[in-house]
GUZAZA-631133 format. One record per residue (C-alpha): y negated, z negated, x; chain; residue in one letter. Coordinates in steps of 0.2 Angstrom, whole numbers, plus 5000, padded with zeros to 4 digits. Layout:
# GUZAZA-631133
<rec><c2>Y</c2><c3>Z</c3><c1>X</c1><mol>A</mol><type>A</type></rec>
...
//
This chain:
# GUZAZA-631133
<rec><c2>5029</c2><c3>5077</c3><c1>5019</c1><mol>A</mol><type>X</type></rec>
<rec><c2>5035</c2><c3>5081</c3><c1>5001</c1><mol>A</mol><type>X</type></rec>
<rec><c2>5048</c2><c3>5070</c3><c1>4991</c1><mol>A</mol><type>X</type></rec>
<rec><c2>5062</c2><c3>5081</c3><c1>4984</c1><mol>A</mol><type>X</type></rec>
<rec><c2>5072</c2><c3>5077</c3><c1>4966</c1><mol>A</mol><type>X</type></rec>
<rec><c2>5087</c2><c3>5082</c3><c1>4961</c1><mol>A</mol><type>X</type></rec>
<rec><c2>5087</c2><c3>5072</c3><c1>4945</c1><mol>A</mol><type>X</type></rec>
<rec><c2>5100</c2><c3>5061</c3><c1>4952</c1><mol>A</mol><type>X</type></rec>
<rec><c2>5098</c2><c3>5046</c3><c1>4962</c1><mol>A</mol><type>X</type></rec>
<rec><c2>5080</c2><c3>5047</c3><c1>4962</c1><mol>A</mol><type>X</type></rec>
<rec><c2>5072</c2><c3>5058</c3><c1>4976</c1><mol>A</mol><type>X</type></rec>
<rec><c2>5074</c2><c3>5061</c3><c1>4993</c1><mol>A</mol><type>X</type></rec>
<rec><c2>5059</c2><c3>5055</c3><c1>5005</c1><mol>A</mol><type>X</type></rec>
<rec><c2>5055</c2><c3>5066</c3><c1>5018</c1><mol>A</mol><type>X</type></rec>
<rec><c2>5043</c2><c3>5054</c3><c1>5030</c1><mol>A</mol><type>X</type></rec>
<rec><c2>5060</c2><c3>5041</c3><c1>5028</c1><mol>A</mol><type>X</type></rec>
<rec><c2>5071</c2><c3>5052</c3><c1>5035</c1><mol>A</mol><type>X</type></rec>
<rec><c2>5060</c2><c3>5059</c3><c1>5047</c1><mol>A</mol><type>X</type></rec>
<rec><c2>5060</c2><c3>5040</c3><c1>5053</c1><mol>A</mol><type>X</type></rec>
<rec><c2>5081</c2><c3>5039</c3><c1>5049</c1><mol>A</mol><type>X</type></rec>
<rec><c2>5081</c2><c3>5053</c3><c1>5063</c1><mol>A</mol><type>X</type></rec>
<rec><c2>5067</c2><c3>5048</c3><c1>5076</c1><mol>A</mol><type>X</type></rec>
<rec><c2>5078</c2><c3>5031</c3><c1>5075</c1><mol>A</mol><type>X</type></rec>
<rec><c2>5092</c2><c3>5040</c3><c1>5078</c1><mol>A</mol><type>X</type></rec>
<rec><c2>5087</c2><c3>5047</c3><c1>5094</c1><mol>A</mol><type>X</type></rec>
<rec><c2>5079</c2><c3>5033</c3><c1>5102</c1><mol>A</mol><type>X</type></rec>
<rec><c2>5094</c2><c3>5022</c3><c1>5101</c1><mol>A</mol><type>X</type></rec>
<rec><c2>5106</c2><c3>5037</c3><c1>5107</c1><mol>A</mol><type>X</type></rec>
<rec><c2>5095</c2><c3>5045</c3><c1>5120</c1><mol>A</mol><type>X</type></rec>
<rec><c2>5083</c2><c3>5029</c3><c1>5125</c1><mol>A</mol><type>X</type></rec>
<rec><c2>5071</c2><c3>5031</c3><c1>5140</c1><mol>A</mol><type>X</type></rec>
<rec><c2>5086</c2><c3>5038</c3><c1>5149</c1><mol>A</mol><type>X</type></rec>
<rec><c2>5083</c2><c3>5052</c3><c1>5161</c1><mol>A</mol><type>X</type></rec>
<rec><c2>5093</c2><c3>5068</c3><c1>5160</c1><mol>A</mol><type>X</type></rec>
<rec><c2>5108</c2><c3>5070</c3><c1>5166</c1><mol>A</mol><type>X</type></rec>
<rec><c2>5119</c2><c3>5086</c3><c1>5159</c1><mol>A</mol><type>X</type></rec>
<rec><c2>5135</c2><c3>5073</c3><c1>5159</c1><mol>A</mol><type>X</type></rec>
<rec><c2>5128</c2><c3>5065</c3><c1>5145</c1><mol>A</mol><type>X</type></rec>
<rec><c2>5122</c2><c3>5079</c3><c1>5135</c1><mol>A</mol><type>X</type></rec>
<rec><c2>5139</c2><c3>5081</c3><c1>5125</c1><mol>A</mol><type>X</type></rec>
<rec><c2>5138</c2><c3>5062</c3><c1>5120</c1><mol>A</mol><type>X</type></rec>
<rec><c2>5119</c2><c3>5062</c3><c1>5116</c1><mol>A</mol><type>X</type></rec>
<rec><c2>5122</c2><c3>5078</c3><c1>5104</c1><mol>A</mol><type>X</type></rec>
<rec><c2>5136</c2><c3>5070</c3><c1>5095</c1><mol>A</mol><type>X</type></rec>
<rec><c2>5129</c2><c3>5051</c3><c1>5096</c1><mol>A</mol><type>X</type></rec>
<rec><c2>5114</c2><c3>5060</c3><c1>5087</c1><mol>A</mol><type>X</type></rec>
<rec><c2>5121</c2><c3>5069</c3><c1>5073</c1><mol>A</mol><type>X</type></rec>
<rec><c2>5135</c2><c3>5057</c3><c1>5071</c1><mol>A</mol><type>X</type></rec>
<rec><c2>5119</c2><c3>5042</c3><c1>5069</c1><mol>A</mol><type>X</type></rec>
<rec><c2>5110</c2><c3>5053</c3><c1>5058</c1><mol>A</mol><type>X</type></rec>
<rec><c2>5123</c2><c3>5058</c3><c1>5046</c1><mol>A</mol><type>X</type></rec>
<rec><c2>5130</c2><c3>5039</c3><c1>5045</c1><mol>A</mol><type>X</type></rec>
<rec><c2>5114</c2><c3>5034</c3><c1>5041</c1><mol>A</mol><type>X</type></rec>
<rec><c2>5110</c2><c3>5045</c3><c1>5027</c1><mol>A</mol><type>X</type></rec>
<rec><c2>5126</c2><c3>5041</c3><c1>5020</c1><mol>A</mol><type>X</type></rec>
<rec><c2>5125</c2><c3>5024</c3><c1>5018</c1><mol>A</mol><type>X</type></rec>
<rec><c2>5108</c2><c3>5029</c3><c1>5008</c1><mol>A</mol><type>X</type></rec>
<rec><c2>5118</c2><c3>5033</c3><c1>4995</c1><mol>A</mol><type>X</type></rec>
<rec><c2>5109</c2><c3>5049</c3><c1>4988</c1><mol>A</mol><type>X</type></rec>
<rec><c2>5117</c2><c3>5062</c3><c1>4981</c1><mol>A</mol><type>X</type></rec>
<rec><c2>5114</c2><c3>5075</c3><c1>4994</c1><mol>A</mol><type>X</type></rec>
<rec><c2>5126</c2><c3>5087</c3><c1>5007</c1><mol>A</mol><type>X</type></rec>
<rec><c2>5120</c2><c3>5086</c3><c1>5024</c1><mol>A</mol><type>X</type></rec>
<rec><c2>5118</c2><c3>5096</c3><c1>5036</c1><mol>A</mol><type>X</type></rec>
<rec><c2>5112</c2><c3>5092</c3><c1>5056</c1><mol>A</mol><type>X</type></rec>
<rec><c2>5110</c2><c3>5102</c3><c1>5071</c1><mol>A</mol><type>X</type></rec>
<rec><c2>5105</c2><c3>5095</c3><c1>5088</c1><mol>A</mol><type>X</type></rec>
<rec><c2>5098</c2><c3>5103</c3><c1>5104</c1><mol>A</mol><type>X</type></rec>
<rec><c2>5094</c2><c3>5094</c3><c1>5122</c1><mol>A</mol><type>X</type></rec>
<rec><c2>5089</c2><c3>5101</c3><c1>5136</c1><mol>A</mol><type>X</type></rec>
<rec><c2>5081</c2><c3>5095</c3><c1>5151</c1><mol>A</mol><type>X</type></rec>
<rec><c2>5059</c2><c3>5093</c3><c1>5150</c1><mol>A</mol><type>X</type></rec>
<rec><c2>5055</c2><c3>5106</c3><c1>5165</c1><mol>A</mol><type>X</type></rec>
<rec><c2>5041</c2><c3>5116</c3><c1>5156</c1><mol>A</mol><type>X</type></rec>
<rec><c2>5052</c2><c3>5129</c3><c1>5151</c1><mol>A</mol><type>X</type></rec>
<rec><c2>5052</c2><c3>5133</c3><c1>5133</c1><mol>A</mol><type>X</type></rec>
<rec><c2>5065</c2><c3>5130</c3><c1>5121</c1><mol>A</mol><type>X</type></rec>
<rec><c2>5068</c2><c3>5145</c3><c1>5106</c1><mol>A</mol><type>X</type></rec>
<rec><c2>5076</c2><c3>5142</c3><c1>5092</c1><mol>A</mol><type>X</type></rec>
<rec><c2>5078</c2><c3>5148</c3><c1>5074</c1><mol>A</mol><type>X</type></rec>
<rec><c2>5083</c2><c3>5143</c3><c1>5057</c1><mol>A</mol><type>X</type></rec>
<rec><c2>5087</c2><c3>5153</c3><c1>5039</c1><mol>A</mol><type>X</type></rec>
<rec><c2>5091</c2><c3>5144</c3><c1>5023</c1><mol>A</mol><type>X</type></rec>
<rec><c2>5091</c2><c3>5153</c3><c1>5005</c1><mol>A</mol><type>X</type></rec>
<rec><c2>5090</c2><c3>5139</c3><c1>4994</c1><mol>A</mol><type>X</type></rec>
<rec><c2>5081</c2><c3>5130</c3><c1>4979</c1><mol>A</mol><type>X</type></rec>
<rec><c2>5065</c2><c3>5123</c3><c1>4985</c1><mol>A</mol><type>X</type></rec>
<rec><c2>5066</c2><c3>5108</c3><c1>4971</c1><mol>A</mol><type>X</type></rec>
<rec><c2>5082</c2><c3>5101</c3><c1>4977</c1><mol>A</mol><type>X</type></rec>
<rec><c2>5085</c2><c3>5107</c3><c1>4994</c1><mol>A</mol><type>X</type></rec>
<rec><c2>5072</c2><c3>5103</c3><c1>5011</c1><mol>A</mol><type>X</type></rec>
<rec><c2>5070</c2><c3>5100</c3><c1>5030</c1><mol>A</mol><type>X</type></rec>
<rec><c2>5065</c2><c3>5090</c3><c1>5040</c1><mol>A</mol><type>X</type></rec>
<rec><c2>5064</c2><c3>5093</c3><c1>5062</c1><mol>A</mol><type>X</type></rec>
<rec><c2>5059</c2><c3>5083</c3><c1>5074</c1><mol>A</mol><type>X</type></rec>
<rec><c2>5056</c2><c3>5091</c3><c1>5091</c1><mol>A</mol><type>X</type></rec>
<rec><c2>5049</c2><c3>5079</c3><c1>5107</c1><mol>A</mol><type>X</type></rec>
<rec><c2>5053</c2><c3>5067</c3><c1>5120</c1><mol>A</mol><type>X</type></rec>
<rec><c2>5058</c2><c3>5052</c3><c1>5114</c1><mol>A</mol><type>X</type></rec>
<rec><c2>5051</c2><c3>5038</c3><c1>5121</c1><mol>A</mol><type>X</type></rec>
<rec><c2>5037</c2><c3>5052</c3><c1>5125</c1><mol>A</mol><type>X</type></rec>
<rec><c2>5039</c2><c3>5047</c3><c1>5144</c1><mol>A</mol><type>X</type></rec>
<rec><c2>5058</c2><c3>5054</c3><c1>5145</c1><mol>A</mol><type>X</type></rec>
<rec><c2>5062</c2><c3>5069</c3><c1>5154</c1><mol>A</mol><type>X</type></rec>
<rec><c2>5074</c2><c3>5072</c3><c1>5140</c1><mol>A</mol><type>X</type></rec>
<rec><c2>5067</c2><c3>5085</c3><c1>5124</c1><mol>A</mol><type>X</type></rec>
<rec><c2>5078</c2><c3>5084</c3><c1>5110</c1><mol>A</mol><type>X</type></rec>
<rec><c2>5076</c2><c3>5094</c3><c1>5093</c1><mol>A</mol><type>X</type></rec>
<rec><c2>5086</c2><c3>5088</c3><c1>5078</c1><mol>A</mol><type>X</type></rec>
<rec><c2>5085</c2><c3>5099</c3><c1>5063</c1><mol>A</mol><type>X</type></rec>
<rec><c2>5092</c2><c3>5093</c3><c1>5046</c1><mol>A</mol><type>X</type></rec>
<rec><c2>5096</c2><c3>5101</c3><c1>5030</c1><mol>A</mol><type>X</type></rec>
<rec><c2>5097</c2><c3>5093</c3><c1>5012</c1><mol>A</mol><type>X</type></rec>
<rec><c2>5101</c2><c3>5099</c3><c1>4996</c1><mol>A</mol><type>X</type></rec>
//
């Protein structure tokens, strides 16, 4: 992954906050099997984690963080993002999985910088 300046407060790491986000969803979501009462929570508990933790990082960046769960059945999930933006300040990161992989919970968190 790519390591983003701004020229600011140094740059943003990409493989950091790939961890800051898998974190993120282990502690929220656990090994816990699905249950469509606790989908609201999850989704919030994520973003809510995520964004907290990238705040206290200090950086001069916005944030954005998007959250989808849904049940691991075999049935595909189908989403779709679109950003104009300047590639040497602004980036990605998504992370799409079970976590731990033995859950029957798929979660994908996308999250915007710039």
């Amino acid at each position: 992954m790519e390591d983003f300046h701004n020229g600011n407060e140094g740059s943003f790491n990409s493989e950091e906050t790939d961890g800051i986000v898998k974190e993120c969803i282990e502690n929220v979501v656990g090994g816990d099997d699905y249950s469509a009462n606790l989908v609201n929570k999850w989704t919030a508990g994520i973003v809510e984690r995520c964004l907290a933790q990238l705040v206290k990082q200090g950086k001069p960046y916005k944030y954005i963080v998007t959250c989808a769960v849904m049940q691991k059945t075999g049935a595909g999930l189908h989403t779709a993002n679109s950003c104009y933006w300047d590639t040497a300040m602004d980036g990605l990161v998504q992370r799409l999985g079970p976590v731990p992989n033995d859950a029957d919970v798929h979660t994908k968190v996308v999250l915007l910088w710039g």
